[in-house]
C-alpha positions as CSV (number, residue, x, y, z in Angstrom):
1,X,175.3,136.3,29.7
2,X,175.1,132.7,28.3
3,X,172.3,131.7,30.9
4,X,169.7,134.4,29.6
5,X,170.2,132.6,26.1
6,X,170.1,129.5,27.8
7,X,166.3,130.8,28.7
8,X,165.2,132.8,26.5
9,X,165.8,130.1,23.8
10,X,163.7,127.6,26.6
11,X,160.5,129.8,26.3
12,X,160.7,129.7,22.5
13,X,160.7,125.8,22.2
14,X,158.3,125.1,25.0
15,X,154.8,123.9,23.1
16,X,151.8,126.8,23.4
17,X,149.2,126.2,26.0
18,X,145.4,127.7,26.4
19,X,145.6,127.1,30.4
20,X,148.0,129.1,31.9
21,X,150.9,127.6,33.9
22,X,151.5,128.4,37.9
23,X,154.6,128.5,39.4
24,X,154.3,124.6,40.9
25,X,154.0,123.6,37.2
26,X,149.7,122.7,38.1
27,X,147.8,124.0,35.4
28,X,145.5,126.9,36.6
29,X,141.9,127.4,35.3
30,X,141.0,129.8,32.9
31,X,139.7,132.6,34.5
32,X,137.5,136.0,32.8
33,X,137.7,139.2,33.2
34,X,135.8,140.1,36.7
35,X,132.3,142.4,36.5
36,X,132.2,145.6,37.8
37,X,129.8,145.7,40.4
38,X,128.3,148.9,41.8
39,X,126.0,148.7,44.8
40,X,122.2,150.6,43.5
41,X,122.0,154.3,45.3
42,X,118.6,153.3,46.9
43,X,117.8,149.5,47.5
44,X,114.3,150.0,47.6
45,X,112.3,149.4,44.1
46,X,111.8,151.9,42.0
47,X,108.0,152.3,42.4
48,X,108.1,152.1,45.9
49,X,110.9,154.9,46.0
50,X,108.2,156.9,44.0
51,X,105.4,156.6,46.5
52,X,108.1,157.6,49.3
53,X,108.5,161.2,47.5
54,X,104.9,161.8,49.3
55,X,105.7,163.3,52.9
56,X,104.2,160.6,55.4
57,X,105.0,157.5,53.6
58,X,107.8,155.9,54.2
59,X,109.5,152.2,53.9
60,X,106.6,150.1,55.9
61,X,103.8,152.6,54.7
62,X,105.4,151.7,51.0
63,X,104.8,148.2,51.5
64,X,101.8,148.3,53.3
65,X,100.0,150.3,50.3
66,X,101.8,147.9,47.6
67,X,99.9,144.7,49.6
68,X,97.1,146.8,48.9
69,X,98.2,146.9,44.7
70,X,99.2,150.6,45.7
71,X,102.5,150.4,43.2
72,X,102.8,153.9,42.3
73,X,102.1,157.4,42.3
74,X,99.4,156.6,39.3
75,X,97.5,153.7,41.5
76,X,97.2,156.0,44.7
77,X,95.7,158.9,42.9
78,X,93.4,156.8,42.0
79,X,92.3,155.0,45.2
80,X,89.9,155.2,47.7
81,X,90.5,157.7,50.7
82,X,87.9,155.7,52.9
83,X,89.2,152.0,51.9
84,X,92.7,152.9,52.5
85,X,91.6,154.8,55.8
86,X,89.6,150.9,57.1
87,X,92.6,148.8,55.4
88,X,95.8,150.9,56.6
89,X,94.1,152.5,59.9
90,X,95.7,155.7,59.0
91,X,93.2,158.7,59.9
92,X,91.3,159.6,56.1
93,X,93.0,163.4,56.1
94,X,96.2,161.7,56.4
95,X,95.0,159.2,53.2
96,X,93.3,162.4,51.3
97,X,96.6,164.5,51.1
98,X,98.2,161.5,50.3
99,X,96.0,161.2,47.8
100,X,95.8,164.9,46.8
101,X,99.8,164.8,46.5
102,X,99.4,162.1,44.2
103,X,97.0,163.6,41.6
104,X,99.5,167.4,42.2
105,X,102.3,164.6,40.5
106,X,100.3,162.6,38.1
């Protein structure tokens, strides 16, 4: 019974510290609260997630048409069916329903 007095009377005299003490007696850093981290649901960008929502273009296609300053839904609605068709060698129907998918989500 004496011994607990013994330390609880040590903690109240020992002088207060900001860095907080390890078991060795070394002082540790101070260390912050960690961040919460979540991982996005789709690591692609946004815009080229948007031009994905059109059936036929996928990842490459995605990148392909935003090399061409194709960075959206907006931008390909707007484009050239026969330019796309010489720069991306994709047959022009394939470009025109792109296209035509585009302006249907404008």
């Amino acid at each position: 019974m004496g011994e607990a007095h013994i330390a609880e009377g040590y903690e109240k005299h020992l002088a207060p510290t900001t860095t907080p003490m390890s078991v060795t007696g070394i002082p540790m850093p101070l260390i912050g609260p960690s961040p919460v981290l979540t991982p996005p649901a789709d690591s692609s960008p946004p815009l080229k997630k948007e031009l994905k929502t059109i059936k036929g273009i996928n990842d490459e296609m995605a990148a392909k048409l935003d090399m061409l300053g194709i960075e959206n839904i907006d931008d390909l609605a707007k484009a050239s069916a026969e330019a796309l068709t010489r720069d991306l060698k994709v047959p022009e129907a394939t470009i025109q329903n792109w296209i035509n998918r585009a302006k249907q989500l404008q």
